[in-house]
C-alpha positions, 0 to 999 in steps of 0.5 A: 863363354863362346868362342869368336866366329873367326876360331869356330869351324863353320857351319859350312865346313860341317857334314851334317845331312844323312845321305851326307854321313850314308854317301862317305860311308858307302863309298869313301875311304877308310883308315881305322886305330884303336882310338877313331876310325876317319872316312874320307870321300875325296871331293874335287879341288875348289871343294873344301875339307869338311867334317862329320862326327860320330860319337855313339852311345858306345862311348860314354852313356853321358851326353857331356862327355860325348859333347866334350869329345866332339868339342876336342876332335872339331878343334883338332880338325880345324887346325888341320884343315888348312892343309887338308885335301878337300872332300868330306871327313867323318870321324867315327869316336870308339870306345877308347878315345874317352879316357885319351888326352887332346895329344893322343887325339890329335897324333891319332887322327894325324896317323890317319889322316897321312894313311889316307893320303889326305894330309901330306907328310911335310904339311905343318900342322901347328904355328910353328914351322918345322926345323929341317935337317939341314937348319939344325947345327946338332943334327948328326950328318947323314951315314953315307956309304958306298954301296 
């Protein structure tokens, strides 16, 4: 079964020519863990974020595995994308990530992508907004000291 068009990244949201992929390589910036490295070429702003994948050989010698990984890693950015920085993102998969769950992922290209500057510290990532210090009645009050 297919997903519907509307929960799909689409198409115009994809890195997908060569000089594309050689462009961010070359002159994008780049922010590595031992599960994915991310290159991100910032772009202008009425340019949108969108995402290139490379998942090698390297990975996992079968197709559905690296397919697979694909499949998580599109999924994890299109969630995010919302609160990206425009520009063009390509996620290079390493040999690690085959046997990590979609949370480990997803914290991965989070830690990245805040490295990089391309996601804001306070951008919700998920539907739920999140709880401030100040809302929450079992947060312990800040230690102030003179100093």
């Amino acid at each position: 079964m297919r997903p519907s068009s509307d929960h799909r990244l689409p198409r115009t949201a994809r890195v997908r020519a060569r000089a594309d992929f050689d462009r961010v390589f070359a002159r994008g910036h780049r922010a590595a863990h031992p599960l994915l490295a991310l290159h991100w070429l910032p772009a202008p702003p009425p340019a949108g974020p969108r995402l290139g994948l490379a998942v090698s050989r390297k990975v996992d010698s079968r197709a559905v595995v690296r397919n697979r990984l694909k499949r998580r890693l599109r999924e994890l950015f299109r969630h995010r994308r919302p609160a990206l920085a425009g520009g063009d993102y390509v996620i290079v998969a390493r040999p690690a990530c085959r046997d990590a769950d979609a949370a480990a992922l997803g914290a991965a290209l989070d830690r990245l992508l805040r490295r990089l500057g391309a996601l804001p510290d306070d951008a919700a990532v998920g539907t739920m907004p999140r709880a401030s210090a100040v809302d929450s009645p079992s947060a312990p009050a800040p230690d102030v000291r003179p100093g």
